[in-house]
C-alpha positions in Angstrom: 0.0 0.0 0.0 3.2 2.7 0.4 4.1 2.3 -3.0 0.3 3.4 -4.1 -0.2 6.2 -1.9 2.3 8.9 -2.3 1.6 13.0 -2.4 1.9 13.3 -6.4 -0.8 15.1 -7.9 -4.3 14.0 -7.0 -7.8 15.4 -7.1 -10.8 15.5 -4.5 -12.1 12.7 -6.2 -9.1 10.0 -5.8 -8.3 10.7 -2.1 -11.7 10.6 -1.4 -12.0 7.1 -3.8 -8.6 5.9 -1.7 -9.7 7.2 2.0 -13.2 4.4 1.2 -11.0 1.8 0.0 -8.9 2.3 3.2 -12.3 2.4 4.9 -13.1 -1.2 3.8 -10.1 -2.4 4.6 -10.0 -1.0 8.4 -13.4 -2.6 9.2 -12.5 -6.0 7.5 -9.4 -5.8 10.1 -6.9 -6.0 7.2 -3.5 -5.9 8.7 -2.2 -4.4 5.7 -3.2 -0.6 6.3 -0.5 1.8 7.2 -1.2 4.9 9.2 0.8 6.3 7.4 -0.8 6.1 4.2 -3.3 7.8 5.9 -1.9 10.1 7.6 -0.6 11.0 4.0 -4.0 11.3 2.2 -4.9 13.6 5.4 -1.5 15.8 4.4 -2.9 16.0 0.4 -6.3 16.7 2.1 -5.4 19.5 3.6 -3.4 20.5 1.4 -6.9 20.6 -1.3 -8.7 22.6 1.6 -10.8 19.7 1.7 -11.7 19.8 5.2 -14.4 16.7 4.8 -11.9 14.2 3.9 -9.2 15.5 6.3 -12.5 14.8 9.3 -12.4 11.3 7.1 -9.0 10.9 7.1 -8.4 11.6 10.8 -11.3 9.3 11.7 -9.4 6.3 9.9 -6.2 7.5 11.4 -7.8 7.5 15.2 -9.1 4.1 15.1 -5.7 2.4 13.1 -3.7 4.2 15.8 -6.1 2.5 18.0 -5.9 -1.2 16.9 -2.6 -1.1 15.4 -0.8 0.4 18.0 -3.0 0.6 21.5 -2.9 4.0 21.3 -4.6 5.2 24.3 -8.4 5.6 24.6 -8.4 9.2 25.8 -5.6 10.6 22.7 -7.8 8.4 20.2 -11.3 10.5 21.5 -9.1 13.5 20.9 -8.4 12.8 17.3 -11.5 11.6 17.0 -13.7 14.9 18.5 -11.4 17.1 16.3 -12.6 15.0 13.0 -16.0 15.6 14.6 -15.5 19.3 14.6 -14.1 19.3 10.9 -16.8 17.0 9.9 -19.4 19.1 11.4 -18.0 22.7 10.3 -17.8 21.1 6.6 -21.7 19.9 7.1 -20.5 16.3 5.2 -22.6 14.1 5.9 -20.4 11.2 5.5 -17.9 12.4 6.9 -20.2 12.7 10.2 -21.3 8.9 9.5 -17.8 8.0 9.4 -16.8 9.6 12.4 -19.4 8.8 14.8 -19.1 5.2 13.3 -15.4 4.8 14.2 -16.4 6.5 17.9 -19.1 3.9 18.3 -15.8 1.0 17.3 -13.7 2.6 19.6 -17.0 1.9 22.1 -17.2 -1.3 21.1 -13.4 -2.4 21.7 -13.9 -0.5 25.2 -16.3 -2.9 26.2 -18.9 -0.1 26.4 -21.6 -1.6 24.4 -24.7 0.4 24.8 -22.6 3.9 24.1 -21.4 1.7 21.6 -24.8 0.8 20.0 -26.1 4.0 20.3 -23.3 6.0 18.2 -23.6 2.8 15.8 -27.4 3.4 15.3 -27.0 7.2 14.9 -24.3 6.3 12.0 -27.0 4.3 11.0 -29.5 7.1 10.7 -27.4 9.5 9.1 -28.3 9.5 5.3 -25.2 10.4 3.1 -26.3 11.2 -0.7 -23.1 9.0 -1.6 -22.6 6.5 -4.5 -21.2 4.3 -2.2 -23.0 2.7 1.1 -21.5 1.0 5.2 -24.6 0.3 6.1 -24.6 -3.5 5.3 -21.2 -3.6 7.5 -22.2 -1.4 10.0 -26.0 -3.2 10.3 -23.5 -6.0 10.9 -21.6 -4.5 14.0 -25.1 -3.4 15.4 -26.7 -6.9 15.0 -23.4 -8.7 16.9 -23.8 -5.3 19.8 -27.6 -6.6 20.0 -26.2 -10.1 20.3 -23.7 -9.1 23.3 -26.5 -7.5 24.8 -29.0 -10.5 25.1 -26.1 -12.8 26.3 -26.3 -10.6 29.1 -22.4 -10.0 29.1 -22.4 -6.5 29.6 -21.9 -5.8 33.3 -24.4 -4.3 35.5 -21.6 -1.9 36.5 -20.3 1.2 35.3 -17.4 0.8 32.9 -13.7 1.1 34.3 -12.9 4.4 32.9 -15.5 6.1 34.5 -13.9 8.4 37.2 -15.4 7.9 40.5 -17.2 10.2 42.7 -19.5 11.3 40.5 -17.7 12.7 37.6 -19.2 12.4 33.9 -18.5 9.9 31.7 -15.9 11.2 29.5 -17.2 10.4 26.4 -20.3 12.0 27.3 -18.2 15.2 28.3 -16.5 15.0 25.2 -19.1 14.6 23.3 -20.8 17.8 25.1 -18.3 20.0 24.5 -17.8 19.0 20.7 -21.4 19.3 20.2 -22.0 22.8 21.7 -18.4 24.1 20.6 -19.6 23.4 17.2 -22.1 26.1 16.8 -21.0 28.8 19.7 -19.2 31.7 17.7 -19.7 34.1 20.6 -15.8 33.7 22.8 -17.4 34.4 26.1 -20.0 32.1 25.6 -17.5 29.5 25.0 -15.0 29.8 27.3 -17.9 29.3 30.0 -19.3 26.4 28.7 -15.6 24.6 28.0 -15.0 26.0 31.8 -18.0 24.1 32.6 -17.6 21.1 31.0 -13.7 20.6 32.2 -14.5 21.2 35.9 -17.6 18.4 35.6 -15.1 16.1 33.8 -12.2 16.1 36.2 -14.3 16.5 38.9 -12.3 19.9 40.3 -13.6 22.7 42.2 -12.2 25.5 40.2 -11.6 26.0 36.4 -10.6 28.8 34.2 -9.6 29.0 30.6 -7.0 31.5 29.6 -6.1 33.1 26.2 -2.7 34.1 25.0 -3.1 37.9 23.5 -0.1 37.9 21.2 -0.5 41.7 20.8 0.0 42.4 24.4 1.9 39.1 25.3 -0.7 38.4 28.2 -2.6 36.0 29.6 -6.6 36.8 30.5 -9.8 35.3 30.7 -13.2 36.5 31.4 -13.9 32.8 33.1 -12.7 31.7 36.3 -15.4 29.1 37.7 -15.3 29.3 41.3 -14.0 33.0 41.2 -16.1 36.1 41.3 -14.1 38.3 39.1 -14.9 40.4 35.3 -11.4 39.8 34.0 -7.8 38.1 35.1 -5.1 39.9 32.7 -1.4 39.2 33.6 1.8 38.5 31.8 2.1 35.3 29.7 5.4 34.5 31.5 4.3 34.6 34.6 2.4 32.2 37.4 2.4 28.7 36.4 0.1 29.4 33.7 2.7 31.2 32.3 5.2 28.6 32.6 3.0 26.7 30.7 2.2 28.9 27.9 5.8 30.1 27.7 7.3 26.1 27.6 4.1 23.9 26.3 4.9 21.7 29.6 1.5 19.7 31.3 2.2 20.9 35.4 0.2 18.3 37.3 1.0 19.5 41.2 -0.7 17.6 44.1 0.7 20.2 46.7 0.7 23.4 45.5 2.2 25.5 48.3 5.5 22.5 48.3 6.2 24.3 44.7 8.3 27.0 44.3 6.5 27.7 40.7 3.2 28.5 42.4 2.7 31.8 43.4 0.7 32.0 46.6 -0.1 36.3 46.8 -3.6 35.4 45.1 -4.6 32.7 47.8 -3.7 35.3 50.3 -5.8 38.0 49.4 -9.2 35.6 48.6 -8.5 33.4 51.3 -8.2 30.1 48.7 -6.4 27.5 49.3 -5.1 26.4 46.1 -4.2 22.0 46.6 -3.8 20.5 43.7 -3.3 22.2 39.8 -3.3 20.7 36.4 -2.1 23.0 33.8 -1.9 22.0 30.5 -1.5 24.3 27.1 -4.6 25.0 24.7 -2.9 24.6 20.9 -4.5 25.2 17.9 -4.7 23.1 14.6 -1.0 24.7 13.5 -0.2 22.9 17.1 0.7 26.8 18.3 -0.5 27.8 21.7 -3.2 30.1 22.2 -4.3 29.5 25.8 -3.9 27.3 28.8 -6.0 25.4 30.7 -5.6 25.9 35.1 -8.1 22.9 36.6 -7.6 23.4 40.6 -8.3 21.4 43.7 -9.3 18.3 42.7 -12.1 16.9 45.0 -11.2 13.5 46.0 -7.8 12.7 45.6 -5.3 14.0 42.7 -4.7 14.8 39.2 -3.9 11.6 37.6 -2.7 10.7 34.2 -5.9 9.8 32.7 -7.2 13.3 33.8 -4.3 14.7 31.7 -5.4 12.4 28.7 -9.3 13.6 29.2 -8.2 17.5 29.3 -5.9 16.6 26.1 -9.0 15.4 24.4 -11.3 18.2 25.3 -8.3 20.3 24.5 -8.1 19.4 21.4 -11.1 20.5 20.0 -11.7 23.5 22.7 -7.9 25.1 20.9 -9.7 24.9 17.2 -13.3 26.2 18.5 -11.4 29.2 20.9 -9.1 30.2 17.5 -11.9 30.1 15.4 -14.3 32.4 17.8 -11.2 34.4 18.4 -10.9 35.4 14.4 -15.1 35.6 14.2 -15.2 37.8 16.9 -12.2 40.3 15.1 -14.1 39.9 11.2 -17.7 40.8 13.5 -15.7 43.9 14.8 -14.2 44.5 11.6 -17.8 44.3 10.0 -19.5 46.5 12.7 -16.1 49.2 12.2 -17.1 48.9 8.5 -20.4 49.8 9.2 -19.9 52.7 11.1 -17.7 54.1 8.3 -20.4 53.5 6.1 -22.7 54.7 7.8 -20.2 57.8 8.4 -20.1 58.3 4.6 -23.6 58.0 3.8 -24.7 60.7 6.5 -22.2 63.3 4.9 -23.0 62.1 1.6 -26.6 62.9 2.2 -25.7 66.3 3.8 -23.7 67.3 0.8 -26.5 66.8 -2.0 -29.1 68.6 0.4 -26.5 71.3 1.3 -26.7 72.1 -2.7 -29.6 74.2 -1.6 -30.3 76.0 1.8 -34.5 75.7 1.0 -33.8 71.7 1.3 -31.4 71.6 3.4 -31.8 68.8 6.8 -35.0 67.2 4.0 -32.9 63.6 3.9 -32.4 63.6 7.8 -36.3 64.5 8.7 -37.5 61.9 5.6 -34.9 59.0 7.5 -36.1 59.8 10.7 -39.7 60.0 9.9 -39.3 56.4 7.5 -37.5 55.1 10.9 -41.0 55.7 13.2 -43.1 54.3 10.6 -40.5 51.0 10.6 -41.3 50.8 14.4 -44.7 51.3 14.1 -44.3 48.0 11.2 -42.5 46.1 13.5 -40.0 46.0 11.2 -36.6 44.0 12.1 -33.5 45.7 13.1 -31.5 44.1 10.1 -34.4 45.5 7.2 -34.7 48.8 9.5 -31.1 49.8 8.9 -31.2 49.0 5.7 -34.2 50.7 4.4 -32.6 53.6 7.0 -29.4 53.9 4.4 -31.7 53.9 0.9 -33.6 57.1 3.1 -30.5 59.1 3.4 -29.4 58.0 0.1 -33.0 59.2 -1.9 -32.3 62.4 -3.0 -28.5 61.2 -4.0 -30.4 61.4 -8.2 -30.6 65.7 -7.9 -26.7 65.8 -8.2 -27.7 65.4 -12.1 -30.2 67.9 -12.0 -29.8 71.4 -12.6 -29.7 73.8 -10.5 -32.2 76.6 -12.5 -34.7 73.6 -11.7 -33.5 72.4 -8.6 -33.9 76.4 -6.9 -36.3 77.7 -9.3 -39.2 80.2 -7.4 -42.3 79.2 -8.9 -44.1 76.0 -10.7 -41.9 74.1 -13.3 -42.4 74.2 -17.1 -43.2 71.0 -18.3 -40.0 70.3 -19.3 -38.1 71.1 -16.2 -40.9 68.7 -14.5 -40.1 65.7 -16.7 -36.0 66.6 -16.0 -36.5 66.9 -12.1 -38.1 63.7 -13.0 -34.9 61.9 -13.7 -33.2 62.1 -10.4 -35.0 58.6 -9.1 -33.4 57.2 -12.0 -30.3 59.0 -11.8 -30.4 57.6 -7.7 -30.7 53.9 -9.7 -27.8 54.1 -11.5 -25.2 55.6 -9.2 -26.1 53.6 -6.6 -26.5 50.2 -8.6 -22.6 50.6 -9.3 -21.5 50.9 -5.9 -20.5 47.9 -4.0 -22.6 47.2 -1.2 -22.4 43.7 0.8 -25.3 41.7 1.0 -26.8 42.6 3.6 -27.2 46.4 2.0 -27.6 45.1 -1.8 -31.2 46.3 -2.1 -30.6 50.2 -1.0 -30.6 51.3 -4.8 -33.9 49.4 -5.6 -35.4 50.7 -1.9 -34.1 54.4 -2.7 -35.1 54.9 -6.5 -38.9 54.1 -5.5 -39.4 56.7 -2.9 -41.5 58.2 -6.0 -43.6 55.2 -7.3 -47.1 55.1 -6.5 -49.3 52.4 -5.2 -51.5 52.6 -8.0 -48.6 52.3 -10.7 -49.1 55.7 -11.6 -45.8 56.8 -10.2 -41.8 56.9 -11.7 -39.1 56.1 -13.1 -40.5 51.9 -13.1 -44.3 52.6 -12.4 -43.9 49.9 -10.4 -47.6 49.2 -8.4 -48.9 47.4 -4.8 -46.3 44.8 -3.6 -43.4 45.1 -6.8 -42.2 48.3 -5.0 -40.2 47.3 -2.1 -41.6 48.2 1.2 -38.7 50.7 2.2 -39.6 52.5 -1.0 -43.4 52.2 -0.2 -42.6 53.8 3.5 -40.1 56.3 2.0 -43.0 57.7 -0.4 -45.2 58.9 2.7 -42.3 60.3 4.8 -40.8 62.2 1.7 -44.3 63.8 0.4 -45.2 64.4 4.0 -41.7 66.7 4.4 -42.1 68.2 1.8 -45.5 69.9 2.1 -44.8 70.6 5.7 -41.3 72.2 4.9 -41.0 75.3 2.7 -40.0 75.5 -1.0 -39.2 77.7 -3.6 -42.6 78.1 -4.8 -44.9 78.5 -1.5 -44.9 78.2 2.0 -45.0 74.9 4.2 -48.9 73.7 4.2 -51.0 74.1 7.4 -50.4 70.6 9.3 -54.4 69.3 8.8 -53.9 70.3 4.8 -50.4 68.1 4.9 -52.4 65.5 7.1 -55.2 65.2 4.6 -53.1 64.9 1.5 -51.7 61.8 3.4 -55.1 60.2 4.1 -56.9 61.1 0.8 -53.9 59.6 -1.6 -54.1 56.5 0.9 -54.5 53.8 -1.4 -53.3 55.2 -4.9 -50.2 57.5 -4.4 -49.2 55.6 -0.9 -49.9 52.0 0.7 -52.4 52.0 3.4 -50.8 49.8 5.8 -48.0 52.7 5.9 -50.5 55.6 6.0 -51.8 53.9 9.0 -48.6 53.5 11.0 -47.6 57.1 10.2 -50.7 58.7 11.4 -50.4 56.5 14.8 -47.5 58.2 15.3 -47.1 60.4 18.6 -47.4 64.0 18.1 -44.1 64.7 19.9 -42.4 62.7 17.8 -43.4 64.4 14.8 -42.4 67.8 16.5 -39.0 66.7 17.8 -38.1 65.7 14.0 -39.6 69.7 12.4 -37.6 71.2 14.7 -34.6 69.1 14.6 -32.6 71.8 12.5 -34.4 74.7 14.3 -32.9 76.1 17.4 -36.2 75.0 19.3 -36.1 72.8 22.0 -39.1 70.6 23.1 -40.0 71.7 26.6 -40.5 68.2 29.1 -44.3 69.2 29.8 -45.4 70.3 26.1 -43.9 66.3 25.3 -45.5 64.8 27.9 -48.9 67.0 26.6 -47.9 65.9 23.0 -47.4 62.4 23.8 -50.6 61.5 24.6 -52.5 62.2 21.1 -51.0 60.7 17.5 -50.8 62.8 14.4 -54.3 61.3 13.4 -55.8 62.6 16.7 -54.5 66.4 16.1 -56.4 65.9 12.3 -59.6 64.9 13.4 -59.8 67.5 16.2 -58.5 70.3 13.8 -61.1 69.3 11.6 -63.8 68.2 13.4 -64.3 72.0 15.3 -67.1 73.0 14.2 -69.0 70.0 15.0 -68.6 69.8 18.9 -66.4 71.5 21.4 -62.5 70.8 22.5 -61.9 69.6 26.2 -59.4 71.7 27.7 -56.7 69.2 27.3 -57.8 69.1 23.9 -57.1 72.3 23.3 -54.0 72.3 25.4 -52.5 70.0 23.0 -53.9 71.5 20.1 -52.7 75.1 21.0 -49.1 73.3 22.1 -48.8 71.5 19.2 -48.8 74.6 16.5 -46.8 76.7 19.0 -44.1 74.4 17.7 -45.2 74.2 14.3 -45.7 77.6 13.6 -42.7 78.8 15.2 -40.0 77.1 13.1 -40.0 80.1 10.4 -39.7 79.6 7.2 -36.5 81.5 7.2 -35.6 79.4 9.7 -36.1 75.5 8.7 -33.5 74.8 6.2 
């Protein structure tokens, strides 16, 4: 088998082809496989970024160690719960069957026949969409577990391995923290829940998980089970955890204070008293150190060796998950830094088109921040707020195109100058189409351009109609129309607020969706002042909110217009009389 398997040139398809025929041949018990052929398909594996057959290759690789050379129970879980991991992160199916089959051998060899049966039957159940099928051999190992079973020669008592004094099972505590690790991005998160796991498993009183910061050469941890403390932050080379991140030694003390490496100033101020300590180094897959583990006080007895093999095997896979939540958490903050600076760019980009004339000056803040209460009056998630939050400021970005003689012109537009102003929605279109946005933001130049389509198709540049114009666009239509006749133009003065109002309700249903129309006008009238006055020098007054906050924007129409028909209470006409203090007050000379 050498001569065959070498590291020439192959594709995804031979190793894979040579990793099952290796497979065979393992659970036939053909003495003829080599680790090291496998171990060498793993190497080209790796090499192809073909992280399903490496959690393939390292299953085969665990169990040959296993059976070819005894290779201890606790290192083969190891290099079995790290396939896991791979075979899990890579979502391959057969790679999972593979694994958990070779973890239900390893069972099986151990004597532990119903763990064994149970991982064999979950192999079983695990479908893989492959040309190639195990079940007829695994059935077979099943059907002989069964058999063992009935014969009654499975003892009534717990397994050897089992640590005493009600520790876990270690394959169960392996097999917890592989599980969970899996899926938990978030560090803290993580480091409690391997905390956790390690303290059950070795049956200690205290554990805490330390990371190595490379930038600042230091040692810290947010986890300390046992400790009530944020944060321990200290030099990497000092304190046996030091020691061990600094050498890659495993320091398994069973008298702590007959050590000259321990330091005892932290016992002294908490009052601890620090026994026994088992501190081993946390290595990623490059085998570098990025951590160490400190287990203290170990509740009945000491640290033995086979505590050392478990916390190597939950090591293992705790160094690969802790990396790999260590670079998520830096690309998340890179993300969130990348938003910021978009979001940065957008707000000044937005200031800069409306600062092309004083009259409309501050209109793509009010129309963002209007679009925003209507978004939480729709319920609308955070992820589709901020998004449709972006396309607002962005609207207007079209007018850069359009002139200025009919951007500032005093008085109604010519026909021609109407179908020119026109343009800037699909001017908005096509600059922002060509700008890269990640996915999550991909939509703001559809959501922007159709701030002036109509529900009734009647609108442009798409005369798009009902649901074809995206929601942020459909929102964006009220909050842009309602600025603008409650702001002052060129050509007149800004509308009395019923008139603006009443435009709103009577084009409910052609120009604007009435789902929209109805969160807008349920909107508090305080809100609505605190955004008119936003670029004003007026300042709501605490009481005139708290008067204002009681009726919505609906409310102050129907009691404006409804006069004649019955008298105000006086808190009607408080908030009434409150209510166009404010809105009369921002001058026209004065709203930009």
């Amino acid at each position: 088998m050498n001569n065959t398997l070498n590291t020439v040139n192959k594709n995804y398809t031979e190793v894979k082809k040579e990793l099952v025929n290796l497979f065979s041949l393992i659970i036939e018990d053909n003495k003829k496989v080599s680790t090291f052929d496998i171990d060498n398909l793993r190497k080209i594996a790796i090499a192809l970024k073909s992280f399903d057959l490496v959690s393939f290759s390292m299953s085969l690789f665990g169990y040959a160690n296993y059976k070819a050379h005894k290779l201890s129970y606790y290192k083969t879980l190891a290099i079995l719960n790290d396939a896991k991991y791979l075979a899990v992160s890579s979502q391959s199916y057969l790679a999972q069957k593979i694994n958990m089959f070779f973890m239900g051998l390893i069972e099986f060899e151990e004597g532990n026949y119903n763990v064994s049966l149970e991982l064999i039957q979950r192999a079983l159940n695990t479908v893989v969409s492959e040309d190639y099928n195990f079940d007829e051999k695994i059935t077979e190992i099943e059907n002989k577990i069964k058999k063992l079973n009935q014969k009654k020669l499975i003892s009534a008592e717990k397994p050897s391995f089992i640590p005493k004094n009600n520790t876990e099972d270690p394959l169960i505590a392996l097999l917890k923290v592989g599980r969970t690790i899996a899926l938990e991005t978030n560090l803290d998160n993580l480091l409690t829940i391997i905390a956790q796991e390690i303290k059950l498993a070795l049956d200690a009183d205290r554990c805490t998980v330390f990371l190595l910061d490379d930038k600042t050469k230091e040692l810290w941890s947010k986890v300390a089970l046992g400790i009530n403390t944020k944060e321990i932050r200290f030099a990497s080379n000092l304190g046996l955890a030091g020691h061990v991140a600094t050498t890659g030694e495993t320091v398994n003390i069973k008298e702590a204070y007959k050590d000259s490496r321990f330091n005892k100033e932290i016992d002294n101020e908490t009052g601890y008293v620090t026994k026994s300590i088992l501190c081993m180094p946390i290595r990623n897959m490059s085998h570098q150190i990025v951590g160490v583990f400190q287990v203290l006080n170990k509740k009945n007895g000491y640290f033995t060796e086979k505590d050392e093999d478990l916390l190597i095997a939950i090591g293992s896979s705790a160094g690969i998950a802790l990396e790999n939540a260590t670079l998520f958490n830096k690309q998340k903050q890179f993300i969130e830094e990348q938003k910021v600076l978009l979001s940065s760019f957008v707000d000044t980009l937005s200031a800069s088109i409306d600062a092309r004339d004083k009259i409309t000056s501050g209109h793509s803040k009010r129309v963002t921040m209007y679009t925003m209460l209507i978004c939480d009056k729709l319920n609308i998630d955070e992820k589709q707020k901020e998004l449709i939050r972006q396309a607002s400021l962005l609207h207007d970005i079209g007018k850069i195109g359009i002139r200025d003689s009919v951007l500032q012109k005093e008085g109604k537009l010519t026909d021609e100058e109407y179908t020119h102003i026109q343009q800037h929605a699909k001017i908005t279109y096509d600059i922002l189409s060509k700008v890269y946005f990640s996915k999550e933001y991909e939509d703001i130049a559809k959501i922007a351009a159709a701030h002036h389509e109509k529900y009734d198709g009647s609108g442009y540049f798409l005369k798009l109609k009902n649901e074809e114009i995206p929601i942020g666009g459909r929102i964006l239509a009220v909050s842009d129309v309602f600025d603008a006749i409650t702001s002052k133009r060129h050509y007149r003065s800004k509308m009395p607020i019923e008139k603006a109002v009443d435009i709103i309700i009577k084009d409910s249903g052609t120009h604007f969706d009435k789902k929209i129309t109805e969160a807008f006008l349920s909107i508090e009238a305080d809100k609505i002042i605190n955004i008119m006055i936003t670029d004003s020098d007026k300042i709501l007054d605490e009481n005139d909110r708290m008067i204002l906050n009681k009726y919505t924007i609906y409310n102050l129409y129907s009691l404006i217009t409804e006069h004649s028909e019955r008298e105000y209470t006086s808190e009607e006409t408080r908030f009434i009389q409150t209510f166009l203090k404010y809105y009369n007050l921002i001058d026209d000379t004065e709203q930009h």
